[in-house]
C-alpha positions in Angstrom: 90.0 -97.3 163.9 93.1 -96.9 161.2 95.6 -99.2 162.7 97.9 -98.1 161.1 97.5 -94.6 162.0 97.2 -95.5 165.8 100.5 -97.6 165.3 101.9 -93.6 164.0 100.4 -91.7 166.4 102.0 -94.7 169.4 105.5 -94.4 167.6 105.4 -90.4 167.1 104.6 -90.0 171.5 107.4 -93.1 172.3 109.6 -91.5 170.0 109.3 -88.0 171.8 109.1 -89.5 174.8 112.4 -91.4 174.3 114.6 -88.1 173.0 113.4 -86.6 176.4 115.0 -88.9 177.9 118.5 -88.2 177.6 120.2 -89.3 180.3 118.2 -92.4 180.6 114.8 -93.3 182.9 112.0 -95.7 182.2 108.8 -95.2 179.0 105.4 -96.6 179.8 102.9 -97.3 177.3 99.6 -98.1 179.4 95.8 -98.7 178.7 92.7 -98.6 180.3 89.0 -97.0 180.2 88.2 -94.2 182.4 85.0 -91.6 182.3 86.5 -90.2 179.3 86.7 -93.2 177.3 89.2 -95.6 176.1 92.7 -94.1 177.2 96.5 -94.7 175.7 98.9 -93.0 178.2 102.6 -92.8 177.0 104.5 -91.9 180.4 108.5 -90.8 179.9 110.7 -89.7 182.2 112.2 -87.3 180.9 112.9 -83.4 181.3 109.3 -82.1 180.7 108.5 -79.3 179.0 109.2 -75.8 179.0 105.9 -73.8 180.1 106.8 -71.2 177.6 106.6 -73.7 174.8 103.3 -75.5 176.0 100.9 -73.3 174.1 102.5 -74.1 170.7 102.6 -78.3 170.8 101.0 -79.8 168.0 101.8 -76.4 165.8 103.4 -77.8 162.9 106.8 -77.3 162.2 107.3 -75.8 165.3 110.1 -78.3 166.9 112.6 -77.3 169.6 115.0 -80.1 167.9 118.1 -79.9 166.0 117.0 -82.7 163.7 113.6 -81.9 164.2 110.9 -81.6 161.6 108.0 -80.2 163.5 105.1 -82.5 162.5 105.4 -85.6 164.9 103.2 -84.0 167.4 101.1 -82.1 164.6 100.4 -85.9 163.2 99.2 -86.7 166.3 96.7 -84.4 166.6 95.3 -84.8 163.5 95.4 -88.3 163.8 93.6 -88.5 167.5 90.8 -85.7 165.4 90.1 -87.9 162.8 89.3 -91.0 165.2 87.3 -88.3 167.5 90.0 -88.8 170.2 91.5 -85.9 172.5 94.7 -85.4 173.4 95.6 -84.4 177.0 99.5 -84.3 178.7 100.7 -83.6 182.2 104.3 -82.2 182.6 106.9 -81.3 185.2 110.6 -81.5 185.6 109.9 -85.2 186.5 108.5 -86.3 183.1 105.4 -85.9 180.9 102.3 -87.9 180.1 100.5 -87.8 177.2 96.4 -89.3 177.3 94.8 -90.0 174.1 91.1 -90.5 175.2 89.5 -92.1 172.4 85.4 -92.6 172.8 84.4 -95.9 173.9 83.1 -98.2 171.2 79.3 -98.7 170.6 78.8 -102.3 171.4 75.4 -102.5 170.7 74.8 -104.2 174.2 71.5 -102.7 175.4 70.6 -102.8 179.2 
């Protein structure tokens, strides 16, 4: 793995996750393995997003921010790509949670 590209795609989804957050609440970062792999959930509690506007996350330049450049979500999705990791989210008015599932390292360990 690029650190230093998992350290950008972290900062892009806290960064997100922090503007949704407006009028306060609580950001989890959390780790773990699952079926799917090696999983990085980034939690917020913020608004969620608009169903209408679901279909075009990770389009680049497509932001629904004032300040807003478009490409922090675009980076990571070609950053999760490029380390053969998936990107997965779960939204509602309550918050939204992003998964990065990234494949589980080959430790060589034979059974």
């Amino acid at each position: 793995l690029n650190d230093k590209e998992i350290r950008q795609l972290i900062l892009n989804l806290v960064r997100n996750g922090l503007e949704a957050m407006d009028s306060g609440g609580m950001l989890t970062i959390e780790t773990g393995v699952n079926d799917k792999g090696v999983v990085l959930a980034v939690r917020d509690q913020g608004k969620g997003i608009p169903e209408e506007i679901l279909s075009k996350l990770g389009t680049p330049f497509f932001t629904t921010k004032k300040d807003g450049t478009g490409l922090g979500l675009a980076v990571c999705y070609r950053i999760a790509s490029r380390h053969g990791a998936m990107i997965e989210y779960e939204t509602s008015p309550e918050g939204t949670d992003f998964y990065i599932y990234f494949p589980m390292p080959d430790t060589g360990a034979k059974n």
